[in-house]
C-alpha positions as CSV (number, residue, x, y, z in Angstrom):
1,X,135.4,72.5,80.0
2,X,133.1,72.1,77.3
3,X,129.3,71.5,78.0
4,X,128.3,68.0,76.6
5,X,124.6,66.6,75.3
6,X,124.8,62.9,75.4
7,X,122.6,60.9,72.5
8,X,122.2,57.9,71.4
9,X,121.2,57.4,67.8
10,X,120.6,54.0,65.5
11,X,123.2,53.4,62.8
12,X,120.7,54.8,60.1
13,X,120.9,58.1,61.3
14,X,124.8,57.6,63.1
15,X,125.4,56.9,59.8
16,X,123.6,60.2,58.1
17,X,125.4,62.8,60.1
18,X,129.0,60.9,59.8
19,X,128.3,61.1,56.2
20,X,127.1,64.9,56.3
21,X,123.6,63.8,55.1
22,X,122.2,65.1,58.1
23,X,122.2,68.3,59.7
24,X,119.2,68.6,62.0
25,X,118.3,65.9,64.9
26,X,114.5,66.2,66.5
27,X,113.1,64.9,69.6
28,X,109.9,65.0,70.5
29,X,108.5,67.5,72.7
30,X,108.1,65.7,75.9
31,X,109.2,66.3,79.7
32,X,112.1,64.0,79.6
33,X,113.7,66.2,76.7
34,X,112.1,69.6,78.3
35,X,114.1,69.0,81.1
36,X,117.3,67.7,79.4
37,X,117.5,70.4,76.6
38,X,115.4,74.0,77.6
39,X,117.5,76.1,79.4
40,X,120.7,74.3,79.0
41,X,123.9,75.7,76.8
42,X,125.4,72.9,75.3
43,X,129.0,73.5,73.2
44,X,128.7,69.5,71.7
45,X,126.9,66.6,71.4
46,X,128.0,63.1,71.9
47,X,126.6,60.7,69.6
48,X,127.1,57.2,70.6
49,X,125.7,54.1,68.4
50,X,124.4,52.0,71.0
51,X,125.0,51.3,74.0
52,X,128.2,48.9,74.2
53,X,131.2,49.9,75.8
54,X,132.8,49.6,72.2
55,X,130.3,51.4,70.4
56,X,130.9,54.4,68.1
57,X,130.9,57.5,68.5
58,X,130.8,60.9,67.1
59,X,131.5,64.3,68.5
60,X,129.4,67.5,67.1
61,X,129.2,70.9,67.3
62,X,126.0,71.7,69.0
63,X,124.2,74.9,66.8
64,X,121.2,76.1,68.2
65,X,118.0,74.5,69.3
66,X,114.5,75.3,68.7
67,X,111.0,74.3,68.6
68,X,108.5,73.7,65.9
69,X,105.4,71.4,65.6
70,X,105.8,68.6,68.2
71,X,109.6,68.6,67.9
72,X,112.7,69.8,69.1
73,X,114.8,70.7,66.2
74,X,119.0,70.2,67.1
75,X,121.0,71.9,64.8
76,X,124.2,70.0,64.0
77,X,127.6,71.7,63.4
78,X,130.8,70.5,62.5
79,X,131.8,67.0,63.1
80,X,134.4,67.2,65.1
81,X,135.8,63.6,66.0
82,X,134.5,60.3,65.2
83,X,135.9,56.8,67.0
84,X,135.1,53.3,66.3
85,X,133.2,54.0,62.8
86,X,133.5,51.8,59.9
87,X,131.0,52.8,57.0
């Protein structure tokens, strides 16, 4: 089974990575994403668009992760599914 990072993300940027715009997702360097993200091995990341039961979502290969200024930098992969996403 493969190891999944849940996100959630606001249309502007949902919209980015569906479109291939983006490639790179940050969050800040803080306990709360310490704990979730240093030390793990994640294979994808599940992108959802808020927090309805309905909301879209977005599967992605999960690259690498690394740190840089105040940041963690997410390296994005492949989109792999998308449900529920109307440009």
């Amino acid at each position: 089974m493969k190891s999944v990072l849940h996100l959630n993300l606001r249309r502007k940027y949902f919209a980015q990575i569906a479109g291939n715009a983006k490639h790179m997702e940050t969050r800040e360097l803080k306990p709360y994403w310490k704990k979730r993200l240093e030390g793990r091995h994640y294979d994808v990341i599940k992108f959802r668009n808020g927090y309805a039961k309905n909301a879209p979502e977005m599967l992605v290969e999960f690259r690498d992760l690394t740190k840089r200024r105040r940041n963690y930098e997410i390296q994005l992969g492949r989109i792999l599914k998308i449900k529920r996403w109307k440009h």
